[in-house]
C-alpha positions as CSV (number, residue, x, y, z in Angstrom):
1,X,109.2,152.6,148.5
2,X,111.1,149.7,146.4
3,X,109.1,147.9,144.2
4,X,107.1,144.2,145.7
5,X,109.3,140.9,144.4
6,X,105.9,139.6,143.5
7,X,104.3,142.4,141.5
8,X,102.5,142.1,138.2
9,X,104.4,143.5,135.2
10,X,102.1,145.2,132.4
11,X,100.9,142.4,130.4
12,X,99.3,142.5,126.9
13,X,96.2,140.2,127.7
14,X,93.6,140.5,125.5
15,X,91.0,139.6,127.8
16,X,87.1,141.2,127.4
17,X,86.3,144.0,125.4
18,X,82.8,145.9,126.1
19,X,82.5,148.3,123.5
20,X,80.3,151.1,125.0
21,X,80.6,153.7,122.3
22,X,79.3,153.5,118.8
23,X,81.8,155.0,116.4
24,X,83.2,153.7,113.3
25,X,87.0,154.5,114.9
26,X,88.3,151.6,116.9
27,X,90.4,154.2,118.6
28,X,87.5,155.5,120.4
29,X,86.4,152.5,121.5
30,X,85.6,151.6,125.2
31,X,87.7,148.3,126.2
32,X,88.6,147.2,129.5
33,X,91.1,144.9,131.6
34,X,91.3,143.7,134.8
35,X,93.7,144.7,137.5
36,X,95.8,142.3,139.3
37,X,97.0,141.3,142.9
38,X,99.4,138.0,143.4
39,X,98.2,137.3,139.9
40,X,94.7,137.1,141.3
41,X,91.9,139.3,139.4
42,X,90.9,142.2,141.4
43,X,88.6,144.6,139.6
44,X,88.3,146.0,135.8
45,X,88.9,149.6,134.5
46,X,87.9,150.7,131.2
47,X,89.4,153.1,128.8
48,X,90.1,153.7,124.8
49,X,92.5,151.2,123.5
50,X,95.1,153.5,123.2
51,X,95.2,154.8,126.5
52,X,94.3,151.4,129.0
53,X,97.8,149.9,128.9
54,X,99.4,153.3,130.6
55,X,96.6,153.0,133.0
56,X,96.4,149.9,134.0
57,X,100.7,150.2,134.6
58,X,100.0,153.4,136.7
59,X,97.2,151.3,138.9
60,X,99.9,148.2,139.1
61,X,102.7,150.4,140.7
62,X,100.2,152.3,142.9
63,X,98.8,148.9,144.3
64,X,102.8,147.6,144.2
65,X,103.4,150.5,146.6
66,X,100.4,149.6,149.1
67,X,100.8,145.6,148.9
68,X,104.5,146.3,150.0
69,X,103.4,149.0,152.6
70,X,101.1,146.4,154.7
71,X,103.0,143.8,154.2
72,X,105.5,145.6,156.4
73,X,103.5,147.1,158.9
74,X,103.5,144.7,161.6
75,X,99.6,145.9,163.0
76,X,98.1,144.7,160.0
77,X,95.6,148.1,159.8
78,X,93.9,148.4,156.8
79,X,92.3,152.0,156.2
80,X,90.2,152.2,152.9
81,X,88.2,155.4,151.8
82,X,86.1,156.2,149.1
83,X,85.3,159.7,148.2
84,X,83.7,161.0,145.7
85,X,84.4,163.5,143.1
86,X,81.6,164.3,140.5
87,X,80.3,161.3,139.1
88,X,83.8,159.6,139.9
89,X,85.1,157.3,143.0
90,X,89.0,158.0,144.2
91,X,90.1,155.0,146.4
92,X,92.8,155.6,149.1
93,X,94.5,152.6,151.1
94,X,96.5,153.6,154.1
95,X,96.6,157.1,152.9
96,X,97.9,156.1,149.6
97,X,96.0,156.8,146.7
98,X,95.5,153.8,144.2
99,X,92.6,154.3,141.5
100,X,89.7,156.8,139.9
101,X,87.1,154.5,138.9
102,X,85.1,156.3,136.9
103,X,80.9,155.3,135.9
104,X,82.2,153.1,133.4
105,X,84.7,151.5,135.3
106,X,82.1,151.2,138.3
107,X,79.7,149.2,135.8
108,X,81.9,147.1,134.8
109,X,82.6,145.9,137.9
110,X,80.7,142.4,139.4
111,X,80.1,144.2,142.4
112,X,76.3,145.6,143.7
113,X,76.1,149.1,142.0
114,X,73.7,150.5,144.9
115,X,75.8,149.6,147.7
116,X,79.6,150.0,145.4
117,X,81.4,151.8,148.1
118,X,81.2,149.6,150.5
119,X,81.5,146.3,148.1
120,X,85.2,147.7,146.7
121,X,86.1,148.2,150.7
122,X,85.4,144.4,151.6
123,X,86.8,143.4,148.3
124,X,90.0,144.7,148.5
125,X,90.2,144.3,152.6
126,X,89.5,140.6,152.0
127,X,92.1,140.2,149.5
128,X,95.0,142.3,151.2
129,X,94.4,140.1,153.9
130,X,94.7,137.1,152.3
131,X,97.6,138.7,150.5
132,X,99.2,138.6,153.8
133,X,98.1,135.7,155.3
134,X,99.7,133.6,151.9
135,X,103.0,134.7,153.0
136,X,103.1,133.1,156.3
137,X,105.5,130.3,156.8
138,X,103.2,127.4,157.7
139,X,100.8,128.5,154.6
140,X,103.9,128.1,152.4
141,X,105.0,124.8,153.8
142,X,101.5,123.4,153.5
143,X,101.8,125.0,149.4
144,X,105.1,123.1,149.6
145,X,103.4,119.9,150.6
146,X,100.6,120.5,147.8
147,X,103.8,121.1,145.2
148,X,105.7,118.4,145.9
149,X,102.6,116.0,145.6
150,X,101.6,117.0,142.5
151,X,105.2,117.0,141.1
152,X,105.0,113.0,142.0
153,X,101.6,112.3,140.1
154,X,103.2,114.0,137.0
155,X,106.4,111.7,137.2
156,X,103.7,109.1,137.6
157,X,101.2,110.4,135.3
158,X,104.4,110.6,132.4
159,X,105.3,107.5,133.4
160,X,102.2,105.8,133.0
161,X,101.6,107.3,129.5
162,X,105.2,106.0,128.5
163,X,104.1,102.5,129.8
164,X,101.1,102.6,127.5
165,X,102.8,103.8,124.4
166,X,105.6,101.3,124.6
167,X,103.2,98.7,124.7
168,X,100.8,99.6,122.0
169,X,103.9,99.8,120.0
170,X,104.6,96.2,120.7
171,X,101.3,95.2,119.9
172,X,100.9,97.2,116.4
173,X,104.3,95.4,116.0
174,X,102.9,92.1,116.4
175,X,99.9,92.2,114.5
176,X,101.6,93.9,111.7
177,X,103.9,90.6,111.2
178,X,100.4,88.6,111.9
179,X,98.6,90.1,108.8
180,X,101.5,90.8,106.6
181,X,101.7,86.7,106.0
182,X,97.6,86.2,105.7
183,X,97.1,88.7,103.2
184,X,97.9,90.1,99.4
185,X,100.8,91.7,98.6
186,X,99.0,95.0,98.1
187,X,96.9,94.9,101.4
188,X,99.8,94.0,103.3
189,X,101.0,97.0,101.8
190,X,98.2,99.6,102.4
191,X,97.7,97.7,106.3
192,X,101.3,98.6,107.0
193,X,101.2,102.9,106.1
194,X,97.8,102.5,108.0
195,X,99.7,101.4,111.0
196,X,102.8,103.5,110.0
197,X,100.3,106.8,110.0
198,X,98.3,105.3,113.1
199,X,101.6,105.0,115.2
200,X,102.2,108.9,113.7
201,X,99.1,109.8,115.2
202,X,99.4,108.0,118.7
203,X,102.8,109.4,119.0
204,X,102.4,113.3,118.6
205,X,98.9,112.7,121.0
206,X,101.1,110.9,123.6
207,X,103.3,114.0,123.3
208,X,100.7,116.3,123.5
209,X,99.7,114.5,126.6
210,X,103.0,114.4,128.1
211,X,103.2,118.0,127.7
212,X,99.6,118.5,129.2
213,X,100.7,116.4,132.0
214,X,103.7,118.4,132.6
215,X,102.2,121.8,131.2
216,X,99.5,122.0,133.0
217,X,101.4,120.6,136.6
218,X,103.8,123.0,135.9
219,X,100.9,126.0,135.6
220,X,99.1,124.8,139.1
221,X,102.5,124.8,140.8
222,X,102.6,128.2,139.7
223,X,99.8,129.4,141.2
224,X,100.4,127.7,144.8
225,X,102.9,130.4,145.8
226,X,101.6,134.3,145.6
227,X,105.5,135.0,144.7
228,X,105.0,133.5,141.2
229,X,100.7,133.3,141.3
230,X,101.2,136.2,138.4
231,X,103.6,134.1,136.2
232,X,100.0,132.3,135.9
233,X,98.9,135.3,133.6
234,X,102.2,136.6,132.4
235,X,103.0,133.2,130.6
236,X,99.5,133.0,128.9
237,X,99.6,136.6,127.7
238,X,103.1,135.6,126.5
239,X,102.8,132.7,124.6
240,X,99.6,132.9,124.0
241,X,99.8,133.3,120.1
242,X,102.5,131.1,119.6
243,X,100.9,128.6,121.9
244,X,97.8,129.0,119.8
245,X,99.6,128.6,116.5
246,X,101.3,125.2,117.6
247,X,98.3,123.9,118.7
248,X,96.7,124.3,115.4
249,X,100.2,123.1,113.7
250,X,99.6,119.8,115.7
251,X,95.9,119.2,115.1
252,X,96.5,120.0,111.3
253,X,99.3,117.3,111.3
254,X,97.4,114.9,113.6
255,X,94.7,115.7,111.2
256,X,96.5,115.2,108.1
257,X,98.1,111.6,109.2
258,X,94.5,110.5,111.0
259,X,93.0,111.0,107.1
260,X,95.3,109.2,105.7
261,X,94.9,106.2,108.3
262,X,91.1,106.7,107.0
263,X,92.0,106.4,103.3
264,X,94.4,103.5,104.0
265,X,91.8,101.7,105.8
266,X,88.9,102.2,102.9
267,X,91.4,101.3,100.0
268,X,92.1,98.5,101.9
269,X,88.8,97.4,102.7
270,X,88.2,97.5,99.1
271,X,90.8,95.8,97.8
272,X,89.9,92.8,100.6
273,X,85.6,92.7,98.9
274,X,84.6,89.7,97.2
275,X,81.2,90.9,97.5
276,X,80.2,93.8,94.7
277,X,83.5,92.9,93.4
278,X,84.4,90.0,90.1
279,X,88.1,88.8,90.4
280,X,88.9,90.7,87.3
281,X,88.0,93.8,88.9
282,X,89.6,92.8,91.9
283,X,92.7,92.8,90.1
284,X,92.6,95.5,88.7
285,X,91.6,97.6,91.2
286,X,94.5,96.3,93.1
287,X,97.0,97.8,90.5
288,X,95.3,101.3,90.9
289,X,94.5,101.3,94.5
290,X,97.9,102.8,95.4
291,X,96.8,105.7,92.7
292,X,93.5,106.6,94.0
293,X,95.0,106.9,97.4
294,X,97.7,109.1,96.6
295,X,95.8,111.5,94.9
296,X,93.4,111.4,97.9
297,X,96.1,112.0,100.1
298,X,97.5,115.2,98.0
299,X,93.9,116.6,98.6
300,X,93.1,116.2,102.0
301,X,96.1,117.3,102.7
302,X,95.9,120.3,100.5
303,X,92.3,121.2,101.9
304,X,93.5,120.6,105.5
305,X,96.6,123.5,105.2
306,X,94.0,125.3,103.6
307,X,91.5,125.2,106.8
308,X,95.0,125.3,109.0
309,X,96.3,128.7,107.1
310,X,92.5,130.2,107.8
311,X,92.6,129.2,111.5
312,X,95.8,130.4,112.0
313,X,94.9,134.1,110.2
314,X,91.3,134.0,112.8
315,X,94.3,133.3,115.2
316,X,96.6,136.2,115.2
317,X,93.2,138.8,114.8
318,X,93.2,139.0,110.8
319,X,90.1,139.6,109.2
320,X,89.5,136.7,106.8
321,X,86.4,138.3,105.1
322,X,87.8,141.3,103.0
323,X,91.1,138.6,102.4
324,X,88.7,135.8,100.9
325,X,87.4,138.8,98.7
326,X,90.7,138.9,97.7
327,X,91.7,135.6,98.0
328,X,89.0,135.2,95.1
329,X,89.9,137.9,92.5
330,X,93.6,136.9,92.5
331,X,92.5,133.0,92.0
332,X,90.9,133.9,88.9
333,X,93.5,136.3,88.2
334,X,95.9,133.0,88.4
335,X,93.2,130.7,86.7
336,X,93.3,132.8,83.8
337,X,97.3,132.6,83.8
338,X,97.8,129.4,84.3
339,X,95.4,127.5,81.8
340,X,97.7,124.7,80.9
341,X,98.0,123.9,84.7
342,X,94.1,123.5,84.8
343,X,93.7,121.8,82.0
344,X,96.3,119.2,83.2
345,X,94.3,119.0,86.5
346,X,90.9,118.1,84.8
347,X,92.5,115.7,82.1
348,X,94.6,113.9,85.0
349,X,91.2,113.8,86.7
350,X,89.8,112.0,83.7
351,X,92.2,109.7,83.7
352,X,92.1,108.5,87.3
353,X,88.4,108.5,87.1
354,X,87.9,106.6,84.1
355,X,90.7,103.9,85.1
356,X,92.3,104.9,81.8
357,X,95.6,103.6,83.3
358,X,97.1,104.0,87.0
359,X,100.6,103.4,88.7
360,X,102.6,100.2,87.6
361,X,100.7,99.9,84.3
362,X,103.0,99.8,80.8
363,X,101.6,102.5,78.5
364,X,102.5,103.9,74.8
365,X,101.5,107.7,74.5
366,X,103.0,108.9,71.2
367,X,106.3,107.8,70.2
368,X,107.3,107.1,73.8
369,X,105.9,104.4,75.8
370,X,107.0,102.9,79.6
371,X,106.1,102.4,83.5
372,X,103.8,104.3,85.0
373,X,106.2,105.1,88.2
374,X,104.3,108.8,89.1
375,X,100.5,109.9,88.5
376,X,98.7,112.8,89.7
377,X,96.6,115.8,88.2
378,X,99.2,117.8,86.5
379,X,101.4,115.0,85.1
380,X,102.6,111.6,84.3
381,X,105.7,110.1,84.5
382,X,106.9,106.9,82.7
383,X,110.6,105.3,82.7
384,X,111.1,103.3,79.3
385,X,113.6,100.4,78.5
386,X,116.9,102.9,78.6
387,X,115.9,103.7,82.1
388,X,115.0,107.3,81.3
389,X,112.2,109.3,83.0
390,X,109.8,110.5,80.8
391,X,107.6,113.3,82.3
392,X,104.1,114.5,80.1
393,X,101.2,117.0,81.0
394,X,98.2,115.5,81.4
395,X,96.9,117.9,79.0
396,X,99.3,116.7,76.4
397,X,97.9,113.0,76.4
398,X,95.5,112.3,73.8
399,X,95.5,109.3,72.4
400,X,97.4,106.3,75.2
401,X,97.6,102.3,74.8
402,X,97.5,100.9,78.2
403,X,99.8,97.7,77.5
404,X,98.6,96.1,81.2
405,X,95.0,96.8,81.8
406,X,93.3,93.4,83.4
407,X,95.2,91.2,81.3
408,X,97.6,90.9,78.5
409,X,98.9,89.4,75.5
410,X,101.8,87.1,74.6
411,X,101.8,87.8,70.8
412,X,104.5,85.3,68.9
413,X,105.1,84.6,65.5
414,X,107.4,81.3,64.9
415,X,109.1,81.0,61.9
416,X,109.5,77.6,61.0
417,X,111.0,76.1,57.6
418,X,109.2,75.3,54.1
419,X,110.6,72.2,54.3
420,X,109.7,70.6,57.5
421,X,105.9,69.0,58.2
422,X,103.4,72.0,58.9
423,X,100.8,69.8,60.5
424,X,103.9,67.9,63.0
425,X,104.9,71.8,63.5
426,X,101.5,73.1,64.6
427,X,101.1,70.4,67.0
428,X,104.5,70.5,68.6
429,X,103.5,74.2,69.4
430,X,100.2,73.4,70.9
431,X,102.0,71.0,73.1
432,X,104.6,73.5,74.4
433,X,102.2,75.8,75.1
434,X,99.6,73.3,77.0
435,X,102.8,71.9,79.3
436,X,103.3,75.4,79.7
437,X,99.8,76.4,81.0
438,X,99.9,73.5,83.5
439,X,102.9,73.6,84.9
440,X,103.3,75.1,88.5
441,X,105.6,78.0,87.5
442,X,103.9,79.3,85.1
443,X,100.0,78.7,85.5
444,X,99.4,81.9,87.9
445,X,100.6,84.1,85.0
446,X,98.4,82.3,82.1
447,X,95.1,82.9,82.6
448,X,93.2,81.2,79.6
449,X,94.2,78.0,76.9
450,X,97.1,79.2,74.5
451,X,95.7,79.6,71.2
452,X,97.5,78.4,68.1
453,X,96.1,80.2,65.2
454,X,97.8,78.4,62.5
455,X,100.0,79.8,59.4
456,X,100.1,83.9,59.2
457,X,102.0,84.2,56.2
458,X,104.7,83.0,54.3
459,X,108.4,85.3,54.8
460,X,111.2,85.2,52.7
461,X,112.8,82.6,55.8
462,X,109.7,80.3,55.7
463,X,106.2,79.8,57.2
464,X,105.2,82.0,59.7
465,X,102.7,80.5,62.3
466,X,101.1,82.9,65.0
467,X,100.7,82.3,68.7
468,X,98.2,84.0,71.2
469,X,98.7,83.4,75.1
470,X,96.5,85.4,77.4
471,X,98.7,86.1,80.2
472,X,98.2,88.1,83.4
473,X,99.0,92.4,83.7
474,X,102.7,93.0,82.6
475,X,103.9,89.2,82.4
476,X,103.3,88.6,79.0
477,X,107.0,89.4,78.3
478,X,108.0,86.6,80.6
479,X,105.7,83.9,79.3
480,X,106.8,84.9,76.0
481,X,110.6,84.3,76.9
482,X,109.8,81.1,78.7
483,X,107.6,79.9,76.0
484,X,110.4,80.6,73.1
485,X,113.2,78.9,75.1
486,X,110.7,75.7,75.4
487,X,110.2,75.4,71.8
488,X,114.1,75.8,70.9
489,X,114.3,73.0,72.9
490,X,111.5,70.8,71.4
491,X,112.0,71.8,67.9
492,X,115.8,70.3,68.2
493,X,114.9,67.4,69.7
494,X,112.3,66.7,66.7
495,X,114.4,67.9,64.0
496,X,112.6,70.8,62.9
497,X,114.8,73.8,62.2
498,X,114.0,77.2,62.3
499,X,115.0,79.2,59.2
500,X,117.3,82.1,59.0
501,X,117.1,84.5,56.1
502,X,118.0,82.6,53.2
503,X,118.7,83.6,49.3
504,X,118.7,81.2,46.0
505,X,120.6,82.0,43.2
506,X,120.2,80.3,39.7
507,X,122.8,80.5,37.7
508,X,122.8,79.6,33.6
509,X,125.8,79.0,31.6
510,X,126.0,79.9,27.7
511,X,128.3,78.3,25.0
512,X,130.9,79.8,23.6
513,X,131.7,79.2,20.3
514,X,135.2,80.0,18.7
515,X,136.3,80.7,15.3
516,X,139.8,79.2,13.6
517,X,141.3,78.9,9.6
518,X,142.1,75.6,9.0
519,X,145.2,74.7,6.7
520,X,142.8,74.8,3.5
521,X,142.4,78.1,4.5
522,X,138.6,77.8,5.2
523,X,136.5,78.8,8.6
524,X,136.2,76.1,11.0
525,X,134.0,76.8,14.1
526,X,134.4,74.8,17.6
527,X,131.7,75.7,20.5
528,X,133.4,75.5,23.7
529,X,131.3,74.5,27.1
């Protein structure tokens, strides 16, 4: 008898497992699994692990054999018997023998245990009817009917969910040019990887929806027809761990990005408070916001592959408990390896904690010194003047001069000559500096009076009078420039030079005095100058 076109193939499903025997081997275990008809659940044998997948494929065939045996006898006569042999059932359909259910397998059956033989009868009379009856042409034209229906709501359904993605992207659009002109530079900043992460996150959910919407169609199509009803369990016991695995891979990156649209939102909520906040630390909060939510990022998103990695080990069966044991000896194995790396983690902790200096600040550490362009717990990385990028170990930083925390200094010394008039000097330069402070340019980056602090010292080119302007983070180099190029210019126009280096000689002369003989013969001296 050739094999039915719709009949189940052996499947791997995982489905309940009733241990009924203590015993510390799993291979003596009692499992069970359910045998199939047009990929409809029929009833459930038991048996060790070992041996259930070669008897649920002998059951399959047997039950192959009878579908395709009524399905071609034209009278439709169903004749089911169940005899009994010890404390075992043998089931017969048509004269063809199809299962042994033993006690075990009878108890695990939903079926009254009193009245079993004649429950199993009805059950499998019922369903080799309807077996039948689902192959009928006006039962597969109304299936027809019920597919092509639902195939139009998914086009609908996908269409619908396109419709509402393309216009939440227009929106975000919009409002991201609304608030990028209302607010700081910094916020506009932090609002826009909100919205970039946001978009992330309504993206891979409209895909997941798409493919739920299709997916899931797809699946109840499936089971309409009883030809591919028992692709219904085949593609779940297929892809069942990979499905499983890239569902977690998709709720660890949703979760990842959704975090971060979280810590975007909070920094920027921060940086926006006027209310626990003074303008100072306003500021400078601003200049390390972008710090604090890096490093924030780098540990969600280490702790969420960490919870990812453990979901997906629970996923394909591994026990986690004797792996966490292990898990544990080998980190401190590791922690006692790698001290330096700890020790850079706790000092770069320090450092972010205690606002000892963050990304875009100027710092000296040592003999090098530059921009802060990369911060996190193992190390920092400056680029100097040359351009070069200078990478230290947390651990390494002891001592650091943060040249841009809350405010800095223009710090000039103007040489001016001995000779010109000290007190028409002093006041030219408090001048230049007030003009300075209130003109338009320049008044944002000056944030207190210049101070003049008189004569520092007297050089070898002339009087050396010192300068203090308060200035905001990192523009006290371009006041300073500005500031210098203003009082070239007035010091010409009032005739007050400034010195370059400058050497006097003295120089003596000494007579000479020469000795002659006269014509008497005596010594005449002449002195020569």
């Amino acid at each position: 008898m050739p094999k039915a076109t719709a009949q189940l193939p052996i499947l791997p499903i995982p489905n309940l497992q009733t241990p009924t025997l203590n015993s510390n081997n799993s291979d003596n275990k009692i499992v069970t699994d359910w045998v199939y008809l047009d990929g409809r659940r029929l009833f459930q044998v038991t048996s060790t692990p070992a041996n259930l997948g070669v008897r649920i494929e002998t059951i399959q065939e047997n039950l192959a054999q009878i579908k395709e045996s009524y399905l071609q006898n034209q009278d439709g006569l169903l004749d089911i018997k169940v005899q009994d042999i010890k404390t075992a059932k043998e089931i017969t359909v048509n004269g063809k023998y199809l299962v042994t259910l033993s006690e075990q397998d009878m108890r695990a059956q939903s079926l009254n245990f009193s009245n079993f033989d004649q429950e199993i009868k009805d059950l499998l009379q019922q369903r080799l009817q309807k077996t039948k009856q689902e192959r009928q042409t006006q039962f597969l034209l109304q299936q027809g009917l019920v597919a092509t229906g639902t195939g139009v709501a998914m086009i609908f359904m996908s269409w619908g969910v396109a419709c509402l993605w393309h216009r939440s992207k227009q929106n975000q659009s919009q409002k991201i040019l609304s608030t990028s002109q209302t607010v700081q530079p910094i916020s506009n900043l932090l609002n826009l990887k909100q919205h970039q992460n946001l978009k992330e996150v309504k993206r891979r959910l409209v895909q997941l929806t798409q493919g739920g919407i299709w997916g899931g169609g797809t699946y109840f199509i499936l089971g309409l027809f009883p030809q591919t009803r028992w692709l219904q369990v085949a593609i779940p016991a297929v892809v069942q761990i990979p499905l499983r695995l890239g569902f977690i891979g998709l709720l660890l990156y949703v979760g990842v990005r959704f975090s971060y649209v979280l810590i975007d939102r909070f920094a920027s909520a921060l940086v926006k408070s006027r209310v626990l906040l003074t303008p100072e630390t306003s500021k400078r909060l601003q200049l390390r916001v972008s710090t604090i939510s890096g490093i924030t990022k780098s540990v969600v998103t280490a702790v969420w592959i960490g919870v990812g990695i453990l979901a997906a080990l629970a996923t394909l069966g591994i026990d986690l408990i004797p792996l966490l044991a292990g898990a544990s000896l080998v980190g401190v194995a590791v922690s006692l390896a790698s001290q330096s790396l700890i020790k850079d983690a706790i000092n770069g902790f320090l450092i972010i904690m205690e606002d000892q200096y963050a990304l875009g600040d100027v710092i000296a550490v040592g003999d090098v010194g530059g921009l802060v362009e990369n911060l996190n717990l193992r190390m920092t990385q400056l680029r100097d003047a040359e351009g070069r990028l200078i990478t230290i170990p947390n651990s390494e930083i002891k001592v650091v001069a943060n040249l841009s925390s809350r405010w800095s200094r223009a710090d000039l010394t103007v040489p001016v000559t001995y000779q010109a008039d000290v007190d028409k000097a002093l006041d030219l330069i408090k001048g230049v500096a007030s003009k300075m402070q209130i003109d338009e340019d320049w008044k944002q980056h000056i944030v207190d009076t210049p101070e003049v602090l008189g004569i520092d010292n007297f050089g070898d080119r002339g009087l050396i009078i010192r300068v203090w302007i308060k200035t905001q983070p990192l523009k006290q180099w371009d006041v300073s420039r500005e500031f210098r190029r203003r009082l070239k210019i007035a010091f010409d126009q009032a005739g007050i030079s400034i010195p370059i280096p400058q050497q006097a000689i003295w120089m003596n002369q000494t007579p000479v005095i020469n000795y002659g003989v006269d014509g008497n013969g005596s010594v005449d001296s002449k002195t020569n100058i």
